[in-house]
C-alpha positions, -999 to +999 in steps of 0.1 A: +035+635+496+042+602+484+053+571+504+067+536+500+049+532+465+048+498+448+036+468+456+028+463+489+020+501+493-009+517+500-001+544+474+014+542+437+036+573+436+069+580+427+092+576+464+119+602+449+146+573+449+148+571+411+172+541+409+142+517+417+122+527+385+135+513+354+144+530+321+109+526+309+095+538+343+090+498+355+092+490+387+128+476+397+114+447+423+144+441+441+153+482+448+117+483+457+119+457+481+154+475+495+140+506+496+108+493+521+136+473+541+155+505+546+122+525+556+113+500+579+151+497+598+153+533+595+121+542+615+136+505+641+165+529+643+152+561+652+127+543+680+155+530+697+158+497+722+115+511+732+105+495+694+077+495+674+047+479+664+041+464+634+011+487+627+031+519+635+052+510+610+025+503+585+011+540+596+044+556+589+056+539+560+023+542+544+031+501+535-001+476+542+004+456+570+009+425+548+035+441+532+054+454+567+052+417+578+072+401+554+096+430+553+099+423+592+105+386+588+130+390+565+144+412+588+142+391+615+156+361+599+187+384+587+196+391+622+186+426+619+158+431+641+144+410+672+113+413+697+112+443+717+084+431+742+048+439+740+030+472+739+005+476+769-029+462+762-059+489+748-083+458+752-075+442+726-044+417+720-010+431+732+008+440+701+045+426+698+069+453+697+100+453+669+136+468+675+168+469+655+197+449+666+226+472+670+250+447+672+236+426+637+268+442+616+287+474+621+313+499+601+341+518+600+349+554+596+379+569+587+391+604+595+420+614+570+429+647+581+465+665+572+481+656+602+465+631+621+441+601+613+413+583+634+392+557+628+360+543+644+335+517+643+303+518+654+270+497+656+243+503+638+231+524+663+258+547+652+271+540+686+313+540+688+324+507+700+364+508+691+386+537+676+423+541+668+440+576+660+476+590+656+495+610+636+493+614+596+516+634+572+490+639+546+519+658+525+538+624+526+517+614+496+484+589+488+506+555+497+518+566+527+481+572+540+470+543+525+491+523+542+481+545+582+440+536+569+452+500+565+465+495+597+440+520+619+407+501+603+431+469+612+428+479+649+392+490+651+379+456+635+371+428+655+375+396+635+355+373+660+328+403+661+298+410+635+302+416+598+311+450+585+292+467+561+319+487+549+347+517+556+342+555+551+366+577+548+366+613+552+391+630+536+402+670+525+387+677+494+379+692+469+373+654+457+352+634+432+327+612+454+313+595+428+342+580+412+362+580+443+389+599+429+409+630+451+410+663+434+438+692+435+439+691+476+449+726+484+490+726+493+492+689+484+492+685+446+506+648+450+470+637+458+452+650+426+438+621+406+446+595+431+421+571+430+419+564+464+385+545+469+395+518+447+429+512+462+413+511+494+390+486+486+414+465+470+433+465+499+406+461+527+386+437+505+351+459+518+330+483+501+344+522+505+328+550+500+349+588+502+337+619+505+349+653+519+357+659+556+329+685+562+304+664+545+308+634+566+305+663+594+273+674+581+255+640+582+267+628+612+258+666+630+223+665+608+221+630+617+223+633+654+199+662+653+170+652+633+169+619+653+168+640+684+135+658+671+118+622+655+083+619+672+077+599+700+072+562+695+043+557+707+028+584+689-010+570+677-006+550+652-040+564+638-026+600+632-022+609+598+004+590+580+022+621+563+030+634+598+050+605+604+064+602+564+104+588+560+121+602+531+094+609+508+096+638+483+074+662+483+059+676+450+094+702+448+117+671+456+130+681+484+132+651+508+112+648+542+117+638+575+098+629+604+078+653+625+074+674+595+091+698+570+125+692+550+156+701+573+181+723+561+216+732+582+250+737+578+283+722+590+313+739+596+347+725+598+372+745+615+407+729+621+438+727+596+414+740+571+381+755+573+352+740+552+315+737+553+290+703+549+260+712+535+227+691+545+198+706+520+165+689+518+171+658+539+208+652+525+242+664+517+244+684+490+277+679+472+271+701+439+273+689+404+308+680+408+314+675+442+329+705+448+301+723+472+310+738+505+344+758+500+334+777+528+367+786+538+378+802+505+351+832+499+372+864+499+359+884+528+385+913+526+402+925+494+438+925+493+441+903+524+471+884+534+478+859+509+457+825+515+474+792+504+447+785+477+467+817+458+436+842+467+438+871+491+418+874+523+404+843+522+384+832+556+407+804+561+436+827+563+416+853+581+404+829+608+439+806+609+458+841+613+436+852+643+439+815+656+477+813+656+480+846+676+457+835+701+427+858+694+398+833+694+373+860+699+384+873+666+381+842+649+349+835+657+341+866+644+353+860+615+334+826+610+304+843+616+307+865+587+312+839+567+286+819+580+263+853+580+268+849+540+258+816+536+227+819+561+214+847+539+222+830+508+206+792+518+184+805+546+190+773+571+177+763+605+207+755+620+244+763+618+267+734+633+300+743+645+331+714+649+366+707+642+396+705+668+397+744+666+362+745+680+365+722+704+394+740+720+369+772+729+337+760+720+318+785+739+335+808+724+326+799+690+290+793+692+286+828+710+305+844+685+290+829+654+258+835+667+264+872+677+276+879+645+239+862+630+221+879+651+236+911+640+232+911+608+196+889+603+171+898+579+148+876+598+139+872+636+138+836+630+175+831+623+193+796+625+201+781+659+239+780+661+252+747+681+279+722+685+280+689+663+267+667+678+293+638+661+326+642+648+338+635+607+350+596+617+313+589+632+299+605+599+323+589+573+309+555+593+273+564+590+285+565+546+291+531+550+259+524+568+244+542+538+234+514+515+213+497+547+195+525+556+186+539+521+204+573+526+223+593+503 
């Protein structure tokens, strides 16, 4: 596995971010030096207010001490990080501990959702400091809901408070995230083309970044998990480095996390819609066109009732039809069938479950789903099937925490 390469680094291979490399396969110095930063507040992060030493981050970064100390007192001097205390003494001198400064900057998510909006900000922590939400007549067209994210980010920000990174926003897709453009949202053709990242920005005078609904569910539900199984920190700094590797690649490119092996799970979204985030390798997975995760339109019974995409027996209109006449049970059964496909077909370790429909009977969903798994698995080590641990809003914030953390 290869880790924080360049200089400064302790090895010389390829980190699997490709932007830092140039054309020519040059190092890009000033990615470099972003990509260590982001290493080094990620792993801040994930140790929480406890901190750690200089020299465990060296260890896990696999970045020479020289190297972690300037990256620390630029840090430092950007506000980022501060002293967390001192480590107890092992005879030697007490090491001085680091930890990130929550409070340094923050950012907003937005929830767009086809009747109601809500938007958050949050530390960088992830934690939710402020949040607005009301209605939202998605079918009322893009300038109407430009105008709603206007005023909700209006009365999450804090003017007097830190500086924002930027705004997420979460909204139905299908969608083009790199360009920011909406697609042919399903019952709303007013939306297609509308170029709603640039608008935004133009209006909000931040950085924006869009994406689907279910992927912003994904990394914030992936998020909260995998920092909920990151090592101790005070594991011994003298353990092998790879055991303690932040997004390296391995030779297959998959990324890695902490604590061992890439993570794979899935989100799924079930409220006005049903949809799926999909968090392969250590990050979303969004598909050559940004189209990944239609979970809810797989045909699961010929001839079915007519779903609103113009297909029949969809397991949106399946599980919405059960919904609306009160059968939960039903629905969740239904879910799991779908889910059982894409288990077999992506073979994940976990299968996260959210949305307001979820929430309303959530023990009814996660026994359902995972009945339905554990019926039809191939393999005795099937996914764990839980609640998100976040909601969309909190993962359309942690995009626009994206760019300080180094995640994709």
């Amino acid at each position: 596995m290869n880790r924080g390469s360049g200089s400064g680094s302790r090895g010389s291979g390829n980190t699997g971010h490709r932007d830092v490399y140039g054309p020519r396969g040059g190092v890009n110095l000033p990615a470099l030096r972003g990509h260590n930063d982001a290493l080094v507040l990620e792993l801040l992060r994930a140790a929480g207010p406890a901190g750690l030493g200089r020299t465990e981050l060296a260890a896990r970064t696999g970045l020479t001490p020289q190297a972690v100390s300037k990256i620390t007192a630029r840090l430092g001097a950007d506000g980022l990080i501060a002293e967390a205390g001192r480590a107890a003494s092992t005879g030697g001198k007490p090491r001085t501990l680091l930890r990130l400064v929550p409070d340094a900057r923050h950012a907003v998510g937005v929830h767009l959702d086809r009747d109601e909006l809500l938007a958050v900000r949050v530390d960088l922590a992830g934690r939710v400091v402020a949040e607005s939400g009301g209605p939202l007549d998605f079918g009322a067209g893009p300038e109407a809901a430009v105008e709603a994210v206007v005023r909700a980010v209006a009365r999450v920000r804090d003017p007097s408070g830190p500086p924002l990174l930027g705004v997420g926003v979460a909204a139905p897709g299908p969608l083009d995230h790199r360009a920011g453009v909406m697609g042919r949202v399903t019952g709303f053709p007013s939306w297609k083309d509308f170029p709603l990242r640039g608008v935004l920005e133009g209006r909000l005078g931040l950085p924006v970044l869009l994406d689907k609904d279910t992927n912003a569910g994904a990394a914030a539900a992936a998020g909260a998990w995998l920092r909920a199984t990151w090592p101790d920190a005070d594991a011994d700094a003298d353990a092998d480095a790879d055991a303690f590797a932040v997004r390296g690649a391995d030779p297959e490119g998959a990324e890695v996390y902490a604590g061992g092996g890439a993570r794979t799970c899935v989100y799924l979204h079930i409220g006005t819609g049903l949809g799926a985030g999909l968090w392969l390798g250590g990050g979303v997975y969004r598909g050559a066109r940004s189209a990944a995760g239609e979970f809810g339109h797989q045909v699961l019974l010929l001839d079915g009732p007519r779903c609103r995409c113009g297909a029949r027996g969809c397991v949106e209109a399946l599980c919405l039809e059960a919904v609306a006449r009160g059968d939960v049970s039903e629905a969740a059964r239904i879910v799991g069938e779908a889910a059982a496909n894409l288990v077999a077909l992506l073979d994940v370790d976990r299968v996260l479950l959210g949305g307001r429909v979820v929430a309303a009977a959530p023990d009814v969903f996660v026994a359902g789903v995972g009945a339905v798994l554990a019926a039809r698995a191939l393999d005795p080590a099937r996914p764990v099937v839980a609640l998100a641990g976040a909601g969309v809003a909190e993962g359309a914030a942690e995009m626009a925490l994206t760019p300080l953390f180094g995640r994709g």
